[in-house]
C-alpha positions in Angstrom: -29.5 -21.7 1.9 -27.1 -23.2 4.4 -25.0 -24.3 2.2 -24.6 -21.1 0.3 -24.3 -19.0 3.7 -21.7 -21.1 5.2 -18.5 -19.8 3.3 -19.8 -16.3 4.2 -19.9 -17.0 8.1 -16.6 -17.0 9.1 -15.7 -13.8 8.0 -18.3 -12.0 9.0 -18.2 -13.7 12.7 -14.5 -12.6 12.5 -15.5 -8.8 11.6 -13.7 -8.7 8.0 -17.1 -8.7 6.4 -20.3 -6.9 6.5 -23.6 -7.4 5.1 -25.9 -4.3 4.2 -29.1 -4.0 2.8 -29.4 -0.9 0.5 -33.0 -0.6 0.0 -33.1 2.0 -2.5 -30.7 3.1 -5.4 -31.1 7.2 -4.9 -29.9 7.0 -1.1 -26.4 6.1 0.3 -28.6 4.5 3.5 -28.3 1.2 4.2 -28.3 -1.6 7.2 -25.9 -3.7 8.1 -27.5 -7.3 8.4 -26.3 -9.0 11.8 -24.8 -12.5 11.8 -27.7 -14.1 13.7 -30.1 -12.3 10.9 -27.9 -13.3 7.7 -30.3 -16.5 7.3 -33.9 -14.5 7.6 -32.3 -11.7 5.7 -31.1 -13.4 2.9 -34.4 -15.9 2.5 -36.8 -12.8 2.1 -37.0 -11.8 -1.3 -37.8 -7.9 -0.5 -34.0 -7.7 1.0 -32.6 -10.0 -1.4 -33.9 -8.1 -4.6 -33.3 -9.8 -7.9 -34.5 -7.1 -10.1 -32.1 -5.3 -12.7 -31.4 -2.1 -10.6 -27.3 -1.9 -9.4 -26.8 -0.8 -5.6 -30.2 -2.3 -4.1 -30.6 -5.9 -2.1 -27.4 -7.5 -0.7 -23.9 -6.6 -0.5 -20.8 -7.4 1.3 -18.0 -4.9 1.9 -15.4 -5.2 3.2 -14.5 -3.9 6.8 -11.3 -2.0 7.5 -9.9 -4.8 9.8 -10.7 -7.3 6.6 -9.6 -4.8 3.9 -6.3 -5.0 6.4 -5.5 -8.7 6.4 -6.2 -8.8 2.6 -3.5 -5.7 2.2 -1.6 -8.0 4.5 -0.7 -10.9 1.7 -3.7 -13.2 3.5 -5.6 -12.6 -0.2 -4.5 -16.5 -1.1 -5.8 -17.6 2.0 -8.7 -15.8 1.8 -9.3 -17.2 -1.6 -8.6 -20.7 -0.4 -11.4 -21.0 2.6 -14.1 -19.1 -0.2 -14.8 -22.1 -2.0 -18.6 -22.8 -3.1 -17.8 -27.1 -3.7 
């Protein structure tokens, strides 16, 4: 799990990423999964969800200040520090 989380970190510790949980397809509602919580979150299969249905488990979205420095020609360096070797 480490190893999968780790090229997530940074931005979301930097505020350019968020995690939410959407728990249910007919609702908008969601959580936003802290950084200290990303590890527990993401290792309980209820929150994960692995079933067929779009718009329930995990998702990252960007946040306004990361939707900014990808607007701002950082998108090859963003690309460069998401690696998954």
């Amino acid at each position: 799990m480490d190893r999968q989380l780790a090229p997530l970190l940074p931005f979301v510790r930097k505020g350019w990423i968020e995690v939410q949980h959407c728990p249910d397809e007919r609702s908008d509602a969601f959580t936003v999964i802290p950084l200290d919580g990303l590890r527990t979150a993401l290792t309980d299969a209820a929150i994960r969800y692995e079933g067929d249905e779009w718009g329930i488990g995990v998702g990252c979205i960007f946040t306004y200040a990361g939707l900014a420095v990808w607007r701002g020609g950082w998108s090859s360096e963003w690309g460069r520090r998401l690696n998954f070797d």
